[in-house]
C-alpha positions in Angstrom: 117.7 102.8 66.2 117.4 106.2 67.2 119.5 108.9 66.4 119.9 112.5 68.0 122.1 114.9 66.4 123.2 118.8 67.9 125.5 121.0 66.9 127.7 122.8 69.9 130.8 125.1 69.7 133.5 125.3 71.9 134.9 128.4 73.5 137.1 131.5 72.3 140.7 131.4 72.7 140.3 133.8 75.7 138.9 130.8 77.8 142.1 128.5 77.2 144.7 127.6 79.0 149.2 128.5 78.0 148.7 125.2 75.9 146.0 126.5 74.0 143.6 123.6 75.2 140.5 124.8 76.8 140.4 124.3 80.4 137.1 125.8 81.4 134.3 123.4 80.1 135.0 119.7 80.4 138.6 120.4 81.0 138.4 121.7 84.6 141.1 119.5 86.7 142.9 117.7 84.1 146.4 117.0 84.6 149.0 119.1 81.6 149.7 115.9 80.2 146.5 115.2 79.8 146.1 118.7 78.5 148.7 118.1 75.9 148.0 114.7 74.4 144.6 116.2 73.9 145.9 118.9 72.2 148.3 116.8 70.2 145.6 114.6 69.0 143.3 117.6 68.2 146.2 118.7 65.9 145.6 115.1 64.4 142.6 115.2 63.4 142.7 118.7 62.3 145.8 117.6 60.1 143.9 114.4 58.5 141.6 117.3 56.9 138.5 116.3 57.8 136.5 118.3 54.9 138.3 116.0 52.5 138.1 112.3 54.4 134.7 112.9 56.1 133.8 112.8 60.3 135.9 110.5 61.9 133.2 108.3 64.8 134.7 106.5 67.7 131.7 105.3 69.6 131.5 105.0 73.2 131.0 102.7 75.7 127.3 104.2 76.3 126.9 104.7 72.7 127.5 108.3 72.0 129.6 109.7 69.0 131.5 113.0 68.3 131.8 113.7 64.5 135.4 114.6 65.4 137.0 111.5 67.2 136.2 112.2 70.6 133.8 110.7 73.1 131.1 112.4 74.8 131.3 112.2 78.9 128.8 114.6 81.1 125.2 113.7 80.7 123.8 117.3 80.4 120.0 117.9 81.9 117.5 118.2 78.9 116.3 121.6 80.4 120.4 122.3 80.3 120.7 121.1 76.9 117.7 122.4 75.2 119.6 125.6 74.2 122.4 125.6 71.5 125.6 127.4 72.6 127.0 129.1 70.1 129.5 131.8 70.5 128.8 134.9 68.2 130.4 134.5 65.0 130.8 130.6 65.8 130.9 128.8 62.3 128.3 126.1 61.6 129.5 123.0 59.8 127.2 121.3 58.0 125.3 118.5 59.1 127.1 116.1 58.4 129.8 116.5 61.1 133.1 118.4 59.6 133.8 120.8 61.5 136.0 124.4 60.4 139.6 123.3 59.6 140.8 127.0 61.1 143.5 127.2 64.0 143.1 125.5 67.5 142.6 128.6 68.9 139.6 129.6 66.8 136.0 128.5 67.2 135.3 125.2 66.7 131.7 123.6 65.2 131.1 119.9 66.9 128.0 117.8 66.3 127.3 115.2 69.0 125.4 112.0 68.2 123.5 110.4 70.5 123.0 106.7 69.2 120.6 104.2 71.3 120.7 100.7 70.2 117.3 100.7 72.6 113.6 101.0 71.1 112.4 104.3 71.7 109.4 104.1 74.3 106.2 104.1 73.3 104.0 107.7 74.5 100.8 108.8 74.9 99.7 109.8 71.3 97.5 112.9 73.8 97.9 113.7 77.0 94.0 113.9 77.0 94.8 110.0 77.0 97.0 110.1 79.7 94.5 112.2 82.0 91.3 110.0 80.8 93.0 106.5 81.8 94.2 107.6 85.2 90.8 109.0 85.9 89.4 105.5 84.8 91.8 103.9 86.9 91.1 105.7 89.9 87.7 105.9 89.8 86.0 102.7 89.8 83.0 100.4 91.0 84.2 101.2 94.8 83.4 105.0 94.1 79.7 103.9 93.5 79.5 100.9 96.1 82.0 101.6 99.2 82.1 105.3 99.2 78.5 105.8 99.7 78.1 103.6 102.2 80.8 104.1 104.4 79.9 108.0 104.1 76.2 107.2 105.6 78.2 104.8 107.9 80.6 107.0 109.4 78.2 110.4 110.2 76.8 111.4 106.7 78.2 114.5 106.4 80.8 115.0 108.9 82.4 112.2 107.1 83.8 114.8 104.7 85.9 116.7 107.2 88.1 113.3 107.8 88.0 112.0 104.4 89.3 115.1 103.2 92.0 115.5 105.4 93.4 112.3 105.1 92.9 112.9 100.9 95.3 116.0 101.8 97.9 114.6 103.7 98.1 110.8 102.5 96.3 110.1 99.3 97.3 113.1 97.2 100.9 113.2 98.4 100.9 109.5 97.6 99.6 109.6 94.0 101.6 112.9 93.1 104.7 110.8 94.0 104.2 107.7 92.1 104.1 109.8 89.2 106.8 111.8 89.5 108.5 108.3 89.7 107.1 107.1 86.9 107.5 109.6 84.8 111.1 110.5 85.8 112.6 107.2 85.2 110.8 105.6 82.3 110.4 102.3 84.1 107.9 99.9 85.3 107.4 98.9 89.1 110.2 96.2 89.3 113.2 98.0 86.8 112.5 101.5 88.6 114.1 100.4 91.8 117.2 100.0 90.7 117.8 103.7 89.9 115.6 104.3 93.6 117.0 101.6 95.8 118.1 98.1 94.6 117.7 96.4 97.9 113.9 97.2 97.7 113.2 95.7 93.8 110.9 92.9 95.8 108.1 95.7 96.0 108.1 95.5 92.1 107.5 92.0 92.4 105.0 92.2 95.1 102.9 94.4 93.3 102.7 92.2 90.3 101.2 89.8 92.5 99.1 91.8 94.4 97.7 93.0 90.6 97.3 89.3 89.3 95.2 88.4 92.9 92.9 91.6 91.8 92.2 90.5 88.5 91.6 86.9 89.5 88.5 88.5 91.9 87.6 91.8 90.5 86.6 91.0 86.7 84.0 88.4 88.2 81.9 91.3 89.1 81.9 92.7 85.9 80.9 89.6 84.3 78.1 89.4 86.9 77.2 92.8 86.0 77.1 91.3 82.1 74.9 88.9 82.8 72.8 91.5 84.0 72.8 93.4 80.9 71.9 90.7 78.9 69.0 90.1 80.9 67.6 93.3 80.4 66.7 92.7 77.0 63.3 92.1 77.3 60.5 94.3 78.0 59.7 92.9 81.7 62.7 92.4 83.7 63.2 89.0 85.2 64.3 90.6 88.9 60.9 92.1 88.9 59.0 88.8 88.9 58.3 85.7 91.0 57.0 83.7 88.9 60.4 82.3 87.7 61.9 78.7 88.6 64.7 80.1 91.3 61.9 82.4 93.4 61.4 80.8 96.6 57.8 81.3 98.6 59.3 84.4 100.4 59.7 85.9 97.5 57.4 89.3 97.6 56.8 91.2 94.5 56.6 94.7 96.4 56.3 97.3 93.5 54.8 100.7 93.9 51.6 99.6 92.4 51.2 96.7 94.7 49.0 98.3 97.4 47.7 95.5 98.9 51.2 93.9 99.5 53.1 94.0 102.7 56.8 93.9 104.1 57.6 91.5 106.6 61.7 91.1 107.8 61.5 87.9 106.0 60.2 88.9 102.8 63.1 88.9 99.7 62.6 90.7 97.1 62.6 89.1 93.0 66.4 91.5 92.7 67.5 90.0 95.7 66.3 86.0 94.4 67.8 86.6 91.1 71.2 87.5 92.0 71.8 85.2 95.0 69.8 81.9 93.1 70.0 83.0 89.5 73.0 84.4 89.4 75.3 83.7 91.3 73.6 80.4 92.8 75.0 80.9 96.3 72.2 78.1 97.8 74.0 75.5 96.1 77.2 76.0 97.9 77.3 75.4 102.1 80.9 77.6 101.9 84.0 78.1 101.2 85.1 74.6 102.0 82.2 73.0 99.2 82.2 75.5 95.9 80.5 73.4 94.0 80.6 73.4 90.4 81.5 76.3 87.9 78.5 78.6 86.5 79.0 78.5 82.4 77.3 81.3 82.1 79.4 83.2 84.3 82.6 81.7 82.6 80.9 82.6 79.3 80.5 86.0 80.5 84.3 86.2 81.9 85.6 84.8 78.4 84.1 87.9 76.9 85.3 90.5 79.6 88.8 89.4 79.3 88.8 89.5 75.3 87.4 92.6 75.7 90.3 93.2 77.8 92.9 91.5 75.4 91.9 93.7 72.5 92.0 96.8 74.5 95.5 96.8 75.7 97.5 94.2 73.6 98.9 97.0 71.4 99.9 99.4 74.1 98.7 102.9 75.3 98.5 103.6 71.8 94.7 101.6 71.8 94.0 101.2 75.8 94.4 105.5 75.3 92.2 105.4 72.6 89.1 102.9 74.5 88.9 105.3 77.8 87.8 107.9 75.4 84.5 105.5 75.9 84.6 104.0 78.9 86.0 107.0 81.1 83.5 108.8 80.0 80.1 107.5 79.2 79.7 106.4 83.4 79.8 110.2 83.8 76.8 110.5 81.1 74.9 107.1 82.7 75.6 108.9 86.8 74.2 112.8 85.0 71.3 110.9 84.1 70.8 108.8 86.8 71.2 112.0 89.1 68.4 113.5 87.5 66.2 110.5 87.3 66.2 110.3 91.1 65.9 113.6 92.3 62.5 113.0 90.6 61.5 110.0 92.6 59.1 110.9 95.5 61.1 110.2 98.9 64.7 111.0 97.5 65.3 113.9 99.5 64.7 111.3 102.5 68.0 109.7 101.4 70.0 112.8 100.8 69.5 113.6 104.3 70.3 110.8 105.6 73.5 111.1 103.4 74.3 114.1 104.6 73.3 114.3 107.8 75.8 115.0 110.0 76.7 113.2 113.3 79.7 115.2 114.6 80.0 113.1 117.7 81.0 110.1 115.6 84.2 112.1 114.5 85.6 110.9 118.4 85.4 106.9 116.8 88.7 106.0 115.4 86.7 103.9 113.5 85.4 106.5 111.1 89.5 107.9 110.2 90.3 104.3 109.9 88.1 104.2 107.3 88.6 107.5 105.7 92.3 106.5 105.4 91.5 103.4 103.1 88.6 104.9 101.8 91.0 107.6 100.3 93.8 105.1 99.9 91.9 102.6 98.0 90.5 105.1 95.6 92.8 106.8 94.6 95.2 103.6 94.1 98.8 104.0 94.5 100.9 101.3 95.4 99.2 99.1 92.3 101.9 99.5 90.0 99.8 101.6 87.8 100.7 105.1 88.2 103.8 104.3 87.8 103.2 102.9 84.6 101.1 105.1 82.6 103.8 108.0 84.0 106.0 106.5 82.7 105.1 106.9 79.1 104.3 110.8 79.6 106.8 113.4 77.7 109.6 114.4 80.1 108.5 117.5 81.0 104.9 116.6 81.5 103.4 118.7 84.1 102.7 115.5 86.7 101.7 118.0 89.6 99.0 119.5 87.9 98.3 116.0 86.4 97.8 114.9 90.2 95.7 117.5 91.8 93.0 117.2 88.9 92.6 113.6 89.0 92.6 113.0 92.3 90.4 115.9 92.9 88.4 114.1 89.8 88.2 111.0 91.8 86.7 112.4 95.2 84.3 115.0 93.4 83.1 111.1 91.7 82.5 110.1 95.3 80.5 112.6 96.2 78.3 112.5 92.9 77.7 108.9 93.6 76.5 109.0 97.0 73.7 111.4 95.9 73.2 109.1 92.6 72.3 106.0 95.1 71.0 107.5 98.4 68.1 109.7 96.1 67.0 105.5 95.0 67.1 104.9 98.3 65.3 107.2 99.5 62.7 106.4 97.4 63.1 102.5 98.1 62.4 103.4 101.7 59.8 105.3 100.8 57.4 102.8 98.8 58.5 100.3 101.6 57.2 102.4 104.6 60.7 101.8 106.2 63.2 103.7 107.6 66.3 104.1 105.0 68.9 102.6 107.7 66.9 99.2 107.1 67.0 99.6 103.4 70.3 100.9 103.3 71.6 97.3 105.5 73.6 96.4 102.1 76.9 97.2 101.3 79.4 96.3 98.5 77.9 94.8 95.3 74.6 93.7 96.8 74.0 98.0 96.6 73.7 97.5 92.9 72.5 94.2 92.4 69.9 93.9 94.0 68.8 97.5 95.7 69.6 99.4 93.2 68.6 97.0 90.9 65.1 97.0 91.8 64.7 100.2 92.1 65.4 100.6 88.2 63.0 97.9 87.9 60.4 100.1 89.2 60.8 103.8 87.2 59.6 104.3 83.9 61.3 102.6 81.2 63.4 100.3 83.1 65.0 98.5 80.3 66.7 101.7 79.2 67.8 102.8 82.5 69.0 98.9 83.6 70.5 99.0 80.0 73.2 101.9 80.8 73.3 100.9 84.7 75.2 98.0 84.0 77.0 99.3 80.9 78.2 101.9 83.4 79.1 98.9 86.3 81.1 97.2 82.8 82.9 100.0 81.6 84.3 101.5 85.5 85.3 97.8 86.1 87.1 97.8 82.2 89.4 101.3 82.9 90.5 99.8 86.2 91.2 96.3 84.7 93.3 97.6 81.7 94.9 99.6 84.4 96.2 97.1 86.6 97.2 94.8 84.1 99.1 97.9 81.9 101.2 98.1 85.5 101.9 94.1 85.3 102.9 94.4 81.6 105.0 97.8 81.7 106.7 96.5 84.7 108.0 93.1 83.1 108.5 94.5 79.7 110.7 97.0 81.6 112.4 94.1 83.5 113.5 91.6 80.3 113.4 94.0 77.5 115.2 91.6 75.1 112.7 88.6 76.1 109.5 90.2 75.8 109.6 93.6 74.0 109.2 92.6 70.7 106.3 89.9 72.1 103.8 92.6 73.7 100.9 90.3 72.0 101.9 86.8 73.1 102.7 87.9 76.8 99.6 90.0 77.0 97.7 86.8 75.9 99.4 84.4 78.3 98.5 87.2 81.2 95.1 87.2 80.2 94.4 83.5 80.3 96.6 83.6 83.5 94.3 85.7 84.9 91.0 83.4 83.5 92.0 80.6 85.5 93.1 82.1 88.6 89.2 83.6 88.2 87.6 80.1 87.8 87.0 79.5 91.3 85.3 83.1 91.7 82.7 81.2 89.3 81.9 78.9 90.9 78.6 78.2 93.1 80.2 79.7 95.9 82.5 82.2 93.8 81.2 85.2 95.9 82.5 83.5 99.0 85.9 83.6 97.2 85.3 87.2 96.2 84.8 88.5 99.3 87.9 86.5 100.3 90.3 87.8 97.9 88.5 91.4 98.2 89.1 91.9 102.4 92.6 89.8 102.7 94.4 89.5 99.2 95.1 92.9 98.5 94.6 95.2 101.2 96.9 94.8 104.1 99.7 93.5 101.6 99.3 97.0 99.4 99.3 99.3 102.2 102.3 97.6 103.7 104.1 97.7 100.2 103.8 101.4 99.6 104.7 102.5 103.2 108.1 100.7 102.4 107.9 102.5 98.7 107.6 105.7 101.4 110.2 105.3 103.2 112.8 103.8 100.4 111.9 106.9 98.0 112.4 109.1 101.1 114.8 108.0 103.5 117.1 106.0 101.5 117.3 107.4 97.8 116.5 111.0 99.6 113.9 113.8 99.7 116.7 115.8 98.5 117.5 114.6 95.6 113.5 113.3 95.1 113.0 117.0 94.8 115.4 117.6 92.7 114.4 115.3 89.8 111.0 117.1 90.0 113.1 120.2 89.9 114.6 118.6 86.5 111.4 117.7 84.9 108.9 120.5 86.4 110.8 123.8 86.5 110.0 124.2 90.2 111.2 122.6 93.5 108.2 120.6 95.7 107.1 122.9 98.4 107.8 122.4 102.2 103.9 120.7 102.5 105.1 117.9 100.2 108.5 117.5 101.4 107.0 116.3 104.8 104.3 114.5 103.7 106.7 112.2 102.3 109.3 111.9 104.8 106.8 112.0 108.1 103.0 112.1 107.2 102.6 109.7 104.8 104.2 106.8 106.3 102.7 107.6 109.6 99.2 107.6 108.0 100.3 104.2 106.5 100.9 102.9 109.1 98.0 104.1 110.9 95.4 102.0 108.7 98.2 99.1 108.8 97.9 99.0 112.9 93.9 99.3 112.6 93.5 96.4 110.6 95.9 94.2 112.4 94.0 95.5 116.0 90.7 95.4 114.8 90.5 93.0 111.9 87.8 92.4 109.7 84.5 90.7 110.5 84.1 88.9 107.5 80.4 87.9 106.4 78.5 87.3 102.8 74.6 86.8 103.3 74.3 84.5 106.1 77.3 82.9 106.1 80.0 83.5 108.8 84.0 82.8 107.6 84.9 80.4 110.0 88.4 81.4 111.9 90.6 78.8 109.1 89.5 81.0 106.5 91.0 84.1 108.1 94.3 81.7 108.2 94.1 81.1 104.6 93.5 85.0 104.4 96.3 86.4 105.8 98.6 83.4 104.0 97.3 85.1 100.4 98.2 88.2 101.6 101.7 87.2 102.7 102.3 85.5 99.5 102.4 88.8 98.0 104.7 90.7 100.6 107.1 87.6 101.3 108.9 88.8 97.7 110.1 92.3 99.5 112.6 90.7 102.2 113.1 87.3 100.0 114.8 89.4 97.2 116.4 91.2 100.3 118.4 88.2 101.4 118.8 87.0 97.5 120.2 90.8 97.0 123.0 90.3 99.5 124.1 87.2 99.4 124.5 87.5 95.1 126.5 90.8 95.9 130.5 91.5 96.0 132.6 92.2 98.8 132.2 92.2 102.2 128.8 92.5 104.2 129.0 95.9 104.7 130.1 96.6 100.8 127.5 95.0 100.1 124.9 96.6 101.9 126.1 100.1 100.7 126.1 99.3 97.4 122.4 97.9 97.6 121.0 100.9 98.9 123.0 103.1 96.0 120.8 103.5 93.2 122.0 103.2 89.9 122.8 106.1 87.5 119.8 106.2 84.8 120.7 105.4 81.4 119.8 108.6 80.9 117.3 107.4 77.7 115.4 110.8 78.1 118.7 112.8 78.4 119.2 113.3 75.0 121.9 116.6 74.5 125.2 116.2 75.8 128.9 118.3 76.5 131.6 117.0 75.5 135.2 117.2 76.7 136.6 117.5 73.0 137.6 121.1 71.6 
C-alpha cells in the first residue's frame, strides 16, 4: 500500500463568501444550501475537537482521505501540485492530521492522503537503463545485415538523402510518440487504449501476436549464430576447410594464400558448405511442404538462448536494465574493432566506394523510398509494443523528447557504421577473388554474416579471436531485441489482469518463454530457414505497419492532437511544435500508408538459395499475417455489441477514453475548508 501525505491550507476570510464558507477554490458554483451544510458540518467537526479525539478519515470512492472528514475531488496536475500553498502566517498542524481548532474564518491546516490499494509500478533503477535498452532494442542484427545492403542496393550514397528524410518525417515522429504514450499513461499496449480509444484495444492484442510470431523466427538466428561460436573454439576453423564430411566436390578452398586456385560461378566456398549442410542442413529438406526432422543441436542451442532470455527479464527492468549494460554495449566495442581491422585489409577502400558511391538517378525509382520507409520503420521499431513499455516505467517527468532524438539518431548513426564495418570485408573478399564487389556482394540477409563475412574472418590474422566476438556481437544484438519484445508482451498483459498475474511475473514469464520454444521448433528444422524467411517477409511486416497507422490515426484523430499535446505539455514543460503536430495528424499516416500500398502493389519475390516459394506459400503468408490484424476489427464488433444503450450511445462512448486513474497524480485540492 502506498501512502502520499501533503499538507495544504485553505484561504483567508477575505476570499469567503456572506456565509463564511469559501467560495473561491473548490467551491465555485455550489448552490447556498450546499454552502451551508458544508459550513454546518465544518462547525462539526471543529466542535468534536479534533486535537483531543484525533483526525477523523472518510475514505473515498477513489481512495483518497482528508484528515478532517472530507473527501478529496479535483485531481490536481503533479507540475500543479508540486508546490505547497500556504498562506503567510498559515499554521502547520502536525503530521498527523489535526488541524488548528481557531474560528471558521481563520486559516485552516489540511493534510490530504492519497491511499492506493494498487502496487506501486516498478521504474528504471537509472535512466542510463532506460536509454541503453531502447538503443538495444532498436538497433539490432538488421542494422548489420539489411541496412548495408539495401544502402549498396538503392544508389550507395544517394541512399542517404531518402532514408533520412523518411527518418524525419515518419520514423522519429513515430518513436517520439509511442513514448510519450507510454510514459504518460503507465500502461502496456492492450490497457493503454482505454484511456486513448477503447474501440481500438484490438491493436494491443495484435501486437502481442505480432511479438510472439517474431520470437518464434527471430531467436533461431541467434542460436545459429551460437553454434557458430562454439565452433570457433579450435585453432583452425571448420568453415575454412574441405576436408570435412558435409563438403561437397564444389567445394573450393580459396584463401589468400591459395595462388594456384581458381573461381569458377560454380565454385562454393567451405563458409558457404558449412552453414547451408552443417548448419542449417537445408539439402535434406526439398521445401516448405517436407521440413524434415528437427536439428538437436539447433534446439540445444535455442534451449540456451531462451534461458538466457528467462533469466534476463523474469524479475523485471530491474535485471533486463542491468544485462544491456553488457550486451548494448560490447557490439559497439566488437563493430570499433572490426572497423579498424578492415580498413587494414588491402582492397577495402574498393567496397567503401562502392558503398558510397552515389547513383542519383536511382532516386527517380520508387523502389528505393519504398525501401527507405521500412528500412527506417523497421529499425527504429514502433508499433512492437515495446516503446510503449519500457516508457512506461520512466519517472513522470522524464524528458521522452530528448530521450527520442538520441536514440533514434543512435540507431541510424549504427547503420551507417555498419555498412563501412562489412563493405571494407567485402572489398577485400572481392579483392583476393579477382571479382567485381557486385558479384560478391549477391547475398543479403543472414547469408552476409554467415557465410561472407564469415569467411572473411576466417582469412585475417587470428581468426578465432575475431570469429570469437563476431558472433558474440550477432548473440548479444539479437538478446537486447528479444528481451525487448517480450518486455512489451509481458508489461502489456500484466497491465491488462493485474490481479491474475502481477504477483506471478516468474511463472508467466516462464510459460511465455516455452510458448515461444515451441512455436520455434519448426524454424529448427531441416528446412527451418525456409520457415524463417517465411515468418520474416509475411508475419510481421505488413500486419505491423497496418497496426500503427491505425495507432496514427486513433491517437490523432480520435483521442486528439489537442489534447495529445497537452499531456506532453503536462509531463514536459513545453507544448510539441507545429513539425510534430503534422507529422502526426497528416505525414505519418500518409507515409504509412505509402509502404502499406507498395507492398500490396509490388509484393515480395520470395526466394532462399535456390528454392522458389511456390504461389500456396504466399496464401499461407498473408493468412499469418492476418491472424495478427483480424484482433483490431474482431474486438471492434465484440466492443459494441457488449456495450449499453443504443447504437449510437454506444459508438460514442467507445471512442471516449477513459479518465486515468490518475496513479502518477499524486497531490490533490480539496473542496473542504
Amino acid at each position: 500500500m502506498e501512502t502520499k501525505e501533503m499538507m495544504m491550507t485553505s484561504m483567508p476570510t477575505a476570499d469567503k463568501g456572506e456565509n463564511g464558507v469559501e467560495s473561491g477554490k473548490g467551491g465555485e458554483g455550489v448552490e447556498g444550501q450546499e454552502e451551508e451544510t458544508q459550513q454546518e458540518n465544518v462547525s462539526l467537526v471543529l466542535a468534536d475537537g479534533l486535537g483531543d479525539r484525533g483526525p477523523k478519515s472518510l475514505t473515498s470512492g477513489s481512495g483518497q482521505q482528508v484528515s478532517n472528514g472530507y473527501t478529496t475531488s479535483t485531481p490536481q496536475s503533479p507540475r500543479e501540485g508540486s508546490e505547497q500553498r500556504t498562506a503567510p502566517g498559515a499554521a502547520s498542524g502536525p503530521a498527523g492530521g489535526t488541524g488548528s481548532t481557531g474560528p471558521v474564518g481563520g486559516l485552516r491546516t489540511l493534510v490530504v492522503q492519497q491511499t492506493s490499494l494498487e502496487r506501486p509500478r516498478e521504474t528504471w533503477s537509472k535512466k542510463m537503463d532506460f536509454l541503453l535498452s531502447v538503443i538495444g532494442y532498436a538497433v539490432d542484427l538488421g542494422n548489420v545485415w539489411r541496412f548495408p545492403y539495401i544502402c549498396y542496393q538503392n544508389g550507395g550514397g544517394a541512399f542517404l538523402l531518402p532514408y533520412l528524410l523518411m527518418a524525419v518525417f515518419g520514423g522519429v515522429p513515430l518513436f517520439y510518440m509511442e513514448l510519450a504514450l507510454g510514459q504518460f499513461h503507465r500502461s502496456g499496449c492492450i490497457s493503454i487504449w482505454k484511456h486513448i480509444c477503447p474501440i481500438f484495444k484490438g491493436i494491443g492484442f495484435a501486437i502481442c501476436i505480432i511479438a510472439l510470431y517474431v520470437a518464434f523466427y527471430y531467436n533461431t538466428i541467434m542460436a545459429w549464430a551460437l553454434y557458430y561460436l562454439l565452433s570457433s573454439f579450435r585453432p583452425t576453423l571448420p568453415w575454412t576447410t574441405c576436408t570435412n564430411s558435409w563438403n561437397t566436390a564444389n567445394c573450393n578452398r580459396y584463401l589468400s594464400s591459395d595462388h594456384n586456385v581458381s573461381w569458377s560461378n560454380s565454385s562454393t566456398s567451405p563458409a558457404e558448405e558449412f552453414y547451408k549442410r552443417h548448419v542449417l542442413q537445408v539439402h535434406l529438406s526439398p521445401g516448405l511442404h517436407q521440413l524434415g526432422s528437427i536439428s538437436w543441436q539447433l534446439a540445444l542451442c535455442l534451449l540456451f538462448i531462451f534461458t538466457i532470455v528467462y533469466f534476463s527479464i523474469w524479475k523485471g527492468v530491474k535485471t533486463s536494465g542491468k544485462v544491456v549494460w553488457v550486451t548494448a554495449t560490447f557490439p559497439y566495442l566488437v563493430l570499433l574493432i572490426l572497423l579498424i581491422r578492415g580498413a587494414t585489409l588491402p582492397g577495402a577502400w574498393r567496397g567503401v566506394v562502392y558503398y558510397l558511391r552515389p547513383s542519383w538517378e536511382k532516386l527517380l525509382s520508387t523502389t528505393v523510398w519504398i525501401d527507405a520507409a521500412a528500412q527506417i520503420f523497421f529499425s527504429l521499431g514502433p508499433g512492437f509494443g515495446v516503446l510503449l513499455a519500457f516508457a512506461s516505467y520512466n519517472p513522470f517527468h522524464n524528458n521522452c523528447y530528448k530521450d527520442a532524438l538520441v536514440t533514434s539518431s543512435v540507431n541510424c548513426l549504427t547503420s551507417f557504421l555498419s555498412g563501412f564495418v562489412i563493405f571494407t570485408v567485402l572489398g577485400y573478399m572481392a579483392e583476393m577473388r579477382k571479382q567485381d564487389v557486385d558479384d560478391v556482394a549477391k547475398d543479403a540477409g543472414p547469408s552476409l554474416l554467415f557465410i561472407i563475412y564469415a569467411e572473411a574472418i576466417a582469412n585475417m590474422p587470428a581468426a578465432t579471436f575475431f570469429a570469437i566476438i563476431f558472433f558474440l556481437m550477432i548473440i548479444m544484438l539479437g538478446l537486447d531485441s528479444t528481451f525487448a519484445g517480450l518486455e512489451g508482451v509481458i508489461t502489456a498483459m500484466l497491465d491488462e489482469f493485474p490481479h491474475l498475474l502481477a504477483k506471478r511475473r516468474e511463472w508467466f514469464v516462464l510459460g511465455l518463454v516455452c510458448v515461444c520454444y515451441l512455436g520455434a521448433l519448426s524454424t529448427l528444422t531441416y528446412g527451418g530457414a525456409f520457415v524463417v524467411k517465411l515468418f520474416e517477409e509475411y508475419a510481421t511486416g505488413p500486419a505491423v505497419i497496418t497496426v500503427v497507422l491505425l495507432e496514427v490515426i486513433a491517437v490523432s484523430w480520435f483521442y486528439g492532437t489537442n489534447r495529445f499535446c497537452n499531456d506532453i505539455q503536462l509531463m514536459l514543460g513545453f507544448y510539441p511544435g507545429g513539425f510534430w503536430r503534422v507529422c502526426w495528424v497528416a505525414i505519418c499516416p500518409c507515409f504509412l500508408l505509402f509502404i502499406i500500398i507498395s507492398f500490396l502493389a509490388f509484393p515480395p519475390e520470395v526466394k532462399l538459395f535456390h528454392y522458389n516459394y511456390p504461389p500456396w506459400t504466399t496464401v499461407l503468408g498473408y493468412c499469418i499475417g492476418v491472424s495478427s490484424f483480424i484482433c483490431v476489427p474482431a474486438y471492434m464488433v465484440y466492443h459494441l455489441l457488449n456495450a449499453k444503450g443504443p447504437f449510437k450511445q454506444r459508438l460514442l462512448k467507445s471512442i471516449t477514453p477513459q479518465p486515468s486513474n490518475d496513479h502518477h497524480r499524486d497531490l490533490f485540492v480539496t473542496n473542504a475548508i
